[in-house]
N, C-alpha and C positions, 0 to 999 in steps of 0.2 A: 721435682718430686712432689705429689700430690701430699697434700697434709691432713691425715685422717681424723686428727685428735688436735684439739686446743689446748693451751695453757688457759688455767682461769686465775683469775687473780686474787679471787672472793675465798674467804673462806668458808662461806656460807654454799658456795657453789659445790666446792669442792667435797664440803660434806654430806652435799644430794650424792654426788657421782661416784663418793667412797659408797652410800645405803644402796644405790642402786647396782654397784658390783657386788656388795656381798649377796644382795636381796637373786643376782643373777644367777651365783656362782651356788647359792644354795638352793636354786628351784632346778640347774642343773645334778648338782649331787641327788637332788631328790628323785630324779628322772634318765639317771643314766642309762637302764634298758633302751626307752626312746631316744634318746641323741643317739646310743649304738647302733638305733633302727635307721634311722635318718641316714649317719654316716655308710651304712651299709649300703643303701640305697643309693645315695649322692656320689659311692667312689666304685661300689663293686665288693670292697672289700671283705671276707668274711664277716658275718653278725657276730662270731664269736671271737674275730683278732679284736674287732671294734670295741666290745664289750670290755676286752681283757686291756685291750690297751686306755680305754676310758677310766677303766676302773682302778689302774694302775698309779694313773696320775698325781703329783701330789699337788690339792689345791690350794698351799697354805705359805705364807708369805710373811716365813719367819727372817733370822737376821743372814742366813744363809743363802736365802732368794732376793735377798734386796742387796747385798752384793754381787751378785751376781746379776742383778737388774741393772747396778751401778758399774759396773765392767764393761755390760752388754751398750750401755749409752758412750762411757768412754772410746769405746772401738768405734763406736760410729761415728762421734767426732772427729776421732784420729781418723780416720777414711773420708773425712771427707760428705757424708752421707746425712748429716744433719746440724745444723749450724750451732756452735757453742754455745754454751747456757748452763742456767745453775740447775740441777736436778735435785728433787725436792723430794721428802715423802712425808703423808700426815701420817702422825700415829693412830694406832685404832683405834673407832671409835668402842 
């Protein structure tokens, strides 16, 4: 299995990579018309499932998503699918 993402060790890295997802996840929010446009185009899907379904989303990575983040790694472990290890989370900055 290809490996998309590195662990980093720094904390200093790690607090580029948290600014640069929020910095992401907030020029998406700010622009969802366009990604609905994009996805329209890239699947077929209607502009207005994409819209509804983009906007429905929730972007936010409270203590309820981060178990469920921590579930989602435990099952993969237990399968097999990605080699054990300690899973981490920064707090926000």
């Amino acid at each position: 299995m290809e490996r998309l993402a590195r662990r980093t060790t720094g904390v200093k890295e790690a607090l580029v990579a948290h600014a640069g997802l929020i910095a992401s996840r907030n020029w998406g929010l700010a622009h969802l018309p366009q990604l609905a446009a994009q996805a329209n185009e890239t699947t077929g899907v209607s502009l207005n499932v994409c819209a509804e379904y983009l906007s429905g989303l929730d972007y936010g990575l409270s203590y309820p998503h981060l178990a469920g983040l921590t579930e989602f790694y435990r099952r993969l472990v237990e399968r097999g699918r990605i080699p054990n290890g300690t899973l981490t989370f920064l707090p926000a900055a």
